[in-house]
Each structure stands twice: as structure tokens, then as C-alpha cells.
C-alpha positions in Angstrom: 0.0 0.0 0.0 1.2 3.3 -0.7 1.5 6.1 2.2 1.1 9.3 0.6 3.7 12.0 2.9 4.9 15.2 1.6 8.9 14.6 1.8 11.1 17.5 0.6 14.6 16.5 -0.6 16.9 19.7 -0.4 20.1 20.3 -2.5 22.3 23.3 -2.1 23.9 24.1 -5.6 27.1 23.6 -6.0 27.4 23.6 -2.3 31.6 24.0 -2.3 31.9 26.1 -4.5 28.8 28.1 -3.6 30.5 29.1 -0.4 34.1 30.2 -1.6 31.8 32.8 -3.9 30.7 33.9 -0.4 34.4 33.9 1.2 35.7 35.5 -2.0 33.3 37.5 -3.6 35.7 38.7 -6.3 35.4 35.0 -8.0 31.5 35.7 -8.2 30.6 34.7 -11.9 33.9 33.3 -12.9 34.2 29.8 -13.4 34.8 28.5 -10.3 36.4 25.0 -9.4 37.2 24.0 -5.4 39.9 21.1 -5.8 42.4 19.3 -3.1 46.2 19.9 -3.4 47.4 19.1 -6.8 51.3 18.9 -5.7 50.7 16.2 -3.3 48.5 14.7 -5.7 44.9 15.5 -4.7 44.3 17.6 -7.7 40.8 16.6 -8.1 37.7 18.5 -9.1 35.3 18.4 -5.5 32.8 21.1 -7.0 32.0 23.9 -9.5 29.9 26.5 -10.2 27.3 27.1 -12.9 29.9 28.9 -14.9 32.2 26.0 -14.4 29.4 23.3 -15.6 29.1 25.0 -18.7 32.6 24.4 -19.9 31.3 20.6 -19.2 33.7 20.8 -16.0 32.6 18.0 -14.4 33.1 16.6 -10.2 35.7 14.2 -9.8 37.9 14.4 -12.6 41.9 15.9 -12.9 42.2 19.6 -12.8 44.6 19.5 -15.4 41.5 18.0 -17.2 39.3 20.7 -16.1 41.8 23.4 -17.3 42.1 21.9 -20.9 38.1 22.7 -21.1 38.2 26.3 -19.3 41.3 27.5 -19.1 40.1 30.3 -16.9 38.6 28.3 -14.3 39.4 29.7 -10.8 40.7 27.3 -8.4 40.0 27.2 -5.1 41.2 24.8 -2.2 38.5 23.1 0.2 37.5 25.0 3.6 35.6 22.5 5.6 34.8 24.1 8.2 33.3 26.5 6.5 31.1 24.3 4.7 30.2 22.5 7.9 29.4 26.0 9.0 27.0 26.6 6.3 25.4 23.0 6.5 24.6 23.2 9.8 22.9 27.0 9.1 20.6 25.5 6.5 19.9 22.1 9.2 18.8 24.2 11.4 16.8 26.5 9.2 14.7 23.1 7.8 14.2 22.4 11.2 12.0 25.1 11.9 9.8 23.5 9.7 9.8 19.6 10.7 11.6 18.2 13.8 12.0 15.2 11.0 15.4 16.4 8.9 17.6 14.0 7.6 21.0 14.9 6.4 22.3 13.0 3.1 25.8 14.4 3.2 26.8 18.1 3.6 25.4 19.7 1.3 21.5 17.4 0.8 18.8 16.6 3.1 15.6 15.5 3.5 12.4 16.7 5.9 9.3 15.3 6.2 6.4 18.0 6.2 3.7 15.5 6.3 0.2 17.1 8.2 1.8 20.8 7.9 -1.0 23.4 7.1 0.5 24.2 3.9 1.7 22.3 1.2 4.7 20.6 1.0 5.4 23.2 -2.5 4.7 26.4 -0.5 7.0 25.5 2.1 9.9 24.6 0.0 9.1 27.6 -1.8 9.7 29.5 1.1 12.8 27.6 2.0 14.5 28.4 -1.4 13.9 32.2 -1.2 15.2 31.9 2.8 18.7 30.3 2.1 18.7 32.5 -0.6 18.3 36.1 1.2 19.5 34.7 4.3 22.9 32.3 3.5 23.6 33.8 0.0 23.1 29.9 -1.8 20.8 28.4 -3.5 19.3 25.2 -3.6 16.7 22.6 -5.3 14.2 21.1 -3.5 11.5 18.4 -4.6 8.5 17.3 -3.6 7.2 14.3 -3.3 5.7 11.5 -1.6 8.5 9.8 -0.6 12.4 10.1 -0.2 13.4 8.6 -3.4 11.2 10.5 -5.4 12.3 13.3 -3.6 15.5 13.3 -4.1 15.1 12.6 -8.2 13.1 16.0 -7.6 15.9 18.1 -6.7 18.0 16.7 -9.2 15.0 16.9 -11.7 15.7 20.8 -12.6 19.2 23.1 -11.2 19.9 25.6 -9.6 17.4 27.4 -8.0 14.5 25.4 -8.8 11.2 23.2 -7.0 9.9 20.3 -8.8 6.8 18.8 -7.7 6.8 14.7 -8.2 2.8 13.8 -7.8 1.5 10.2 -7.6 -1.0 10.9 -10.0 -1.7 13.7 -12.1 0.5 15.8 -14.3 3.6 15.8 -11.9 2.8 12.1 -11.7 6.0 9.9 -11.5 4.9 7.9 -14.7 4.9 11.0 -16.2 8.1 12.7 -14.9 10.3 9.9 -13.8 10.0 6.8 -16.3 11.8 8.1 -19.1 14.6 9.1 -17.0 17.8 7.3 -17.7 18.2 4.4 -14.6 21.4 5.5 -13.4 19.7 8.6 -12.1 17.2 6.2 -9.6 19.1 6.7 -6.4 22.1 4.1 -5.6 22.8 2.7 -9.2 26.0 3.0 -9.7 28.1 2.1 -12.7 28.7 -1.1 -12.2 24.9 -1.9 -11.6 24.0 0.2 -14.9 25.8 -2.4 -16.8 23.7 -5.0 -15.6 20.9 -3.5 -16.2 22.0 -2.3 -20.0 22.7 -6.2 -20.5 19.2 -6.6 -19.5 18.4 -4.2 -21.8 16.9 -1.7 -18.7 17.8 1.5 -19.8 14.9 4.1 -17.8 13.3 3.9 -14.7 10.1 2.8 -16.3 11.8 0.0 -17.9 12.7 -0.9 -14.1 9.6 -0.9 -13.0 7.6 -2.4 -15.5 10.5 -5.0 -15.5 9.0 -8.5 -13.6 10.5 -8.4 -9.8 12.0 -11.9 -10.4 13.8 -11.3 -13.3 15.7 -8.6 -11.4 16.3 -10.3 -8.7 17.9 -13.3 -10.8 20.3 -10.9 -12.3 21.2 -8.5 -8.9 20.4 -10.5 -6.1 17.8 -8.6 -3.2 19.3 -5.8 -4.9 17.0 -5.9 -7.9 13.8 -6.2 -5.6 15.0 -2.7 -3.9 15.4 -1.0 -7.0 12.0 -2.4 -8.7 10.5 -1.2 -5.1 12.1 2.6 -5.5 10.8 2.7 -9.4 7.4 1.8 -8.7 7.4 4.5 -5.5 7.0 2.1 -2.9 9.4 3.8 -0.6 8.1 4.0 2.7 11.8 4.5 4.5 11.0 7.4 7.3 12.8 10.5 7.7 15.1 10.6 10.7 14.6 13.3 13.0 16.4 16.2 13.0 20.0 15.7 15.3 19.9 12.0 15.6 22.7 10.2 15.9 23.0 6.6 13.3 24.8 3.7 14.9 28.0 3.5 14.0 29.1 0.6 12.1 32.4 1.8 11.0 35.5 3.7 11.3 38.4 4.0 8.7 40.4 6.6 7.2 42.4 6.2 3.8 44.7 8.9 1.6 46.0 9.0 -1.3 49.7 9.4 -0.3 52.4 12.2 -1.6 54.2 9.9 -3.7 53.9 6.1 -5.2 54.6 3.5 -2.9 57.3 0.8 -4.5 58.0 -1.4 -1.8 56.7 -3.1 1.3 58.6 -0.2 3.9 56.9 2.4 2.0 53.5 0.9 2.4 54.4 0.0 6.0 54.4 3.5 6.7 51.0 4.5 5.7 49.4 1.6 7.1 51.0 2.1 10.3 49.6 6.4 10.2 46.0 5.0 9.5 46.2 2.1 11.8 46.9 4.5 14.3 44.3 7.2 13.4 42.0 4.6 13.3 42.6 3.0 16.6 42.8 6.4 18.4 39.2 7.4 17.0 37.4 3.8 18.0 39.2 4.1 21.7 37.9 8.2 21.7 34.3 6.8 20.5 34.6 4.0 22.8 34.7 1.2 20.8 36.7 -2.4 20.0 36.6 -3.6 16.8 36.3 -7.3 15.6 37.0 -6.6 11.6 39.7 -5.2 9.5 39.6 -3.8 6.0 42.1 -2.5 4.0 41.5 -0.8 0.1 44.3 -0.4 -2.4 44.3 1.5 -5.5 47.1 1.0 -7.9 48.9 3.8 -10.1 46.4 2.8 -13.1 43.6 3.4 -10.6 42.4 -0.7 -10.4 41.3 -1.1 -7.3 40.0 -3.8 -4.3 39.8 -4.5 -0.9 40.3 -7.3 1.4 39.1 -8.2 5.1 39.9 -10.1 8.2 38.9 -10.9 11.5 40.9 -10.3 14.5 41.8 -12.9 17.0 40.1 -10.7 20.0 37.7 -7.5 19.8 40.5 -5.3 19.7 40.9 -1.1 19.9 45.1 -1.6 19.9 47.1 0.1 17.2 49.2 -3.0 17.1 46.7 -6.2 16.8 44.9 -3.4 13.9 48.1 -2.3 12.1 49.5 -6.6 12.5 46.2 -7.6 10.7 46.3 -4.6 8.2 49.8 -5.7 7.0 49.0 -9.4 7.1 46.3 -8.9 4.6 48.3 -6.5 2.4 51.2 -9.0 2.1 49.3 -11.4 0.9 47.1 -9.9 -1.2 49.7 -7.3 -3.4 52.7 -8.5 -4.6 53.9 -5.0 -6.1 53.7 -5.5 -9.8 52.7 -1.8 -10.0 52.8 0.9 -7.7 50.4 1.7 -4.8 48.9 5.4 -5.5 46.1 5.3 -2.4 45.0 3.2 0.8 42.4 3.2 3.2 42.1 0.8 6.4 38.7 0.6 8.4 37.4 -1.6 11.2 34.0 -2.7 11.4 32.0 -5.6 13.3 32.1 -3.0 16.3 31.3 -3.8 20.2 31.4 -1.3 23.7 35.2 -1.5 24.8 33.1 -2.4 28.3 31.5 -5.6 26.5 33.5 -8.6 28.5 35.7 -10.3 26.4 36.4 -14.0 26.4 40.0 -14.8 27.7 42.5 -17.4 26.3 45.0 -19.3 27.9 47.4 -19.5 25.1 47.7 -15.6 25.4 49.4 -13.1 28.5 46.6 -10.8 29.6 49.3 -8.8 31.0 50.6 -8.1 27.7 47.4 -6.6 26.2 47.5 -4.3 29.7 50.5 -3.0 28.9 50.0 -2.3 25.1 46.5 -1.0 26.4 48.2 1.2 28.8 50.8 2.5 26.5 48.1 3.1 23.7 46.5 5.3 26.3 49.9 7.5 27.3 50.4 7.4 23.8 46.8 9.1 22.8 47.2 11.6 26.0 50.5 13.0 24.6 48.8 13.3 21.2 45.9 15.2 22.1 48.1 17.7 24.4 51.1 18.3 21.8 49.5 17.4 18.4 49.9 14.1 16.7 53.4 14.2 15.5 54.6 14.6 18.9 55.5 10.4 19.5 56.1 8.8 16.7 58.0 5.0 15.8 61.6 5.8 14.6 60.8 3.9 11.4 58.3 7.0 9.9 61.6 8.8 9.9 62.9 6.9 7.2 61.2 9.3 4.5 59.9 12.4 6.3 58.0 13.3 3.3 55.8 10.7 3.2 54.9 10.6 6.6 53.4 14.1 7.5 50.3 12.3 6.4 47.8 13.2 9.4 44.5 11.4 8.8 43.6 12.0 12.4 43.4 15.6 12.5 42.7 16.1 8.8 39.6 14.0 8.7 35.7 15.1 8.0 33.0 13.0 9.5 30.2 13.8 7.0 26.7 12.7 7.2 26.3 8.6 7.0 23.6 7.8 4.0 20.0 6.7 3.1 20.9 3.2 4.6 
């Protein structure tokens, strides 16, 4: 059964690069680019402007790239606290509306207006002339009846724009939303458009008209989620505005300064986001019971690989042993590292009791807990270069990697 809410998915325009106009009003209608540090290879386009998109700049690709299209584009690095700033002044403004706001990243989010007085159109009518007048952005915003829907609303018609998404009607979804192409239906990526192109699936309408089996056969329980999302049977609620998601995760990964040719090199960077890692699950309070580690060579193939600990662990060492073990065994070298990651998941209260062994010195895990502890108290009092292993001193370089301190914990998404 369909429930018909009013959901409003909200998109600020060009969100990045929406805010260094503000910062820097003298790159107002120039094309504008916000990139990472191309010298130490993170030269890659995070936003644009409107000016930008119409050079056919496009998110994620090389600046040199970018260039080669507009040669004036402006380039600007990231300021991330500044865009928190901003994110959290347009949270807040939804939630004068709804105490049900839902943040999907930065820069998106979505409220539920259901039983309001007004209609879910004027409202987001007034919220696009508010963050307007008030913040100095503009967003996109549509209506609909549920999240999904919602969201293909605001990306239905940029910048400054409402689109209504009906369930029947003129603004009907059959109408509106069928003959878009399926890799704009939220969460199919690349990969899953092939499938669907072998399947010869091309729209959302074939999608949905598509039997639920068939889909299924082809993408597993995937296929019944997407035929679900086509046909507007989202009933997924909105979260309320502030509330914390479980945490089911915590990783950090960079994409380092140089190549990595050998196994000391790697050693290094594992060891920088083993630590980061293992300080932020003791700071949130957790142990971990799963380690995964990502590698993406210099011609940008990529995989990962996971393991289980021995013991629920939050020690730099048992995460950083495991980390190496499964990069050993798993690259062999045959072309240069260009980016890793390491995460821990399967997560438990470092109060849970933990079975002992008899095999193992529990007066060894005190100690390495103990000197994980001094360890994290110096850090946080004199920065996190202030104890390091004498081995990071091998190529000085490479190691003023600081994942801990540099990192952005943005919004977790729809699921």
C-alpha cells in the first residue's frame, strides 16, 4: 500500500563552491572549481559552479583536465569548516519546519512536512527564497511522496529550482520519472547500470515495468530494492532532526604524496591509518572485531580485502599486524600503490567482556593498552606528530600524512 507523505529532498547548488563565492566575492561569476592539493596529488575537481558546468567541467575528474576545457577556471582549495558551518545553518533552518530532517551528506537533506498546514510546494518555496536572502546559496528542492522520489526532484531541474513529483496527475512519477535514464534512480552506480544495459533496462520505467524476479535473478535482493524505488514504494521514514545513526564503522584512507614501490613504504601509511584509526574507536569507545584494508594502484584498479581479529580489539598493534598481514598477501607489487584506506567494522562497547585465552598473557594486552593510552594523552596535548615509531623517519616526506586531525566526519547515507 502506498503512504502518501509530503517529503522534501533539499540540495544546495554547488554547495563547495557556492561558499568560496561567499568567502571570495571577487570569484562571483567566474568559473569556479574547489579542488584538493594538486602537488601532493589530490588535484581533483570536489565542485563547481554554474559557470564551471558549462565548460562541461565535471566533479571528480583531474584539474589539469578541467583546465584543458576552461582554461580560466578559478581554483580554489577546500575549507571544511566553513562548509560544515553553512550545512549546519541550512539544518537548522529546515528544522524550523519539521523536527524530521535527515542529512544526506553536507550539502543534501531531506524533511518530512507531512500534516503541515501548507503544502509541501509552498514551504519549500519559502525555504529556497530563505537560504537565498539569508545564507547567499541556492538550492533545489522536490517534492514528493516519498524520499526517493524526492530526491530525483531536486536533481529533476538546477539551480534554483522546486519540482513537484505527484503520484497521479500531471507531476505524476509515470509521467516525470519513467523516461529518466536508470542511473539517475538513487544508488545505481556504474557497475549496476551495466547489468541493467545487458538486460536491456535503460529508464526507470523499464525498471519498474520489468517483472521483480527477473531482477532479482540478475542482482540478487538488490533488484527487488530497486524495482521497489521505481514503482514509489518507498516508505523509508525520515530521521529526526540531530539523531545520531549507529555507528558501524570507522576508517580513514589517503591517497599518499608519492607512489609506494615497496613493502617499507606501504608499511608507513598503514601504520599512520592504523593509528588514526585506533585512536578514533578508543575516543568513540569502541573495540573492533573486523579489518579492512582498500588499495588502488597507479592505473587506478582497485579492491579490498578483510579479516577478523583474534580478539575484539581497539590496539594500534593487533589493527596495524592484521592490516599488513592482509596487504602481504594480497599485493605483490607489480605496480605501484597510489592510495590506501584501512577501516574496522563488526564493532562492540570496549566495556563488552571479552572471552579470555589461555594461550595468550593478559598482562601483555595491559601494557600495550596502557601505552596506547599514554600514547593518545600526549597526542591530544602536543599534536599528533609529537610520538612517533623511529621507522616513519625513514622518509619524512611521506609521513606528514595526518588522517587524524585532517579527517571530515560527513553525514552517513540513506541506509
Amino acid at each position: 500500500m502506498i503512504i502518501l507523505r509530503t517529503i522534501l529532498h533539499s540540495d544546495c547548488n554547488g554547495f563547495y563552491a557556492s561558499v568560496e563565492s561567499l568567502l571570495h566575492p571577487e570569484l562571483r561569476g567566474k568559473p569556479l572549481a574547489v579542488a584538493g592539493d594538486a602537488e601532493n596529488r589530490h588535484g581533483i575537481i570536489l565542485a563547481k559552479n554554474e559557470e564551471a558546468k558549462k565548460y562541461g567541467v565535471k566533479t571528480g575528474e583531474a584539474i589539469w583536465i578541467a583546465k584543458k576545457k576552461c582554461p580560466e577556471l578559478q581554483i580554489s582549495e577546500p575549507h571544511f569548516d566553513q562548509y560544515m558551518r553553512y550545512s549546519k545553518l541550512t539544518k537548522q533552518m529546515y528544522a524550523e519546519y519539521t523536527d524530521r530532517v535527515e542529512s544526506f551528506g553536507l550539502d543534501e537533506a531531506w524533511l518530512d512536512v507531512t500534516g503541515n498546514n501548507r503544502s509541501g510546494y509552498e514551504i519549500a518555496r519559502e525555504i529556497k527564497e530563505r537560504v537565498k536572502y539569508e545564507l547567499g546559496i541556492t538550492v533545489s528542492i522536490g517534492v514528493s511522496f516519498n524520499k526517493i522520489f524526492a530526491k530525483l526532484g531536486s536533481d529533476y531541474k538546477k539551480p534554483d529550482a522546486i519540482t513537484k513529483i505527484d503520484f497521479e496527475g500531471k507531476d505524476s512519477y509515470k509521467t516525470k520519472i519513467w523516461q529518466l535514464p536508470c542511473e539517475d534512480l538513487l544508488y545505481v552506480g556504474r557497475a549496476t547500470k551495466k547489468k541493467l544495459h545487458t538486460m536491456g533496462i535503460y529508464t526507470i520505467g523499464d525498471i519498474a515495468v520489468t517483472h521483480v524476479n527477473i531482477l532479482k535473478s540478475n542482482l540478487g535482493k538488490w533488484g527487488e530494492t530497486l524495482h521497489s524505488f521505481a514503482n514509489g514504494l518507498d516508505s523509508s521514514p525520515v530521521a529526526q532532526f540531530d539523531q545520531r545513526p549507529d555507528v558501524k564503522s570507522i576508517g580513514n584512507s589517503t591517497t599518499t604524496p608519492r607512489d609506494l614501490c615497496n613493502y617499507e613504504d606501504t608499511k608507513m601509511i598503514i601504520h599512520i591509518l592504523c593509528d588514526s584509526v585506533s585512536r578514533r574507536l578508543r575516543e568513540s569507545g569502541f573495540r573492533a572485531g573486523t579489518v579492512t584494508i582498500s588499495v588502488r594502484d597507479k592505473e587506478l584498479f582497485s579492491f579490498t580485502r578483510q579479516g577478523q581479529l583474534k580478539n575484539f580489539s581497539n590496539h594500534t598493534k593487533d589493527i596495524r599486524d592484521k592490516a599488513l598481514e592482509l596487504f602481504r598477501n594480497n599485493y605483490s607489487f607489480k605496480k605501484p600503490v597510489r592510495s590506501l584506506g584501512v577501516s574496522v567494522s563488526k564493532l562492540i562497547a570496549d566495556s563488552a567482556p571479552l572471552q579470555l585465552s589461555f594461550f595468550e598473557r593478559e598482562d601483555k594486552h595491559i601494557r600495550e593498552e596502557n601505552l596506547d593510552k599514554a600514547l593518545d594523552g600526549l597526542k591530544n596535548r602536543f599534536g599528533s606528530f609529537a610520538v612517533r615509531p623511529a621507522f616513519l623517519m625513514k622518509d619524512v616526506n611521506l609521513s606528514l600524512i595526518n588522517p587524524k586531525d585532517d579527517h571530515i566526519i560527513h553525514p552517513v547515507g540513506y541506509f
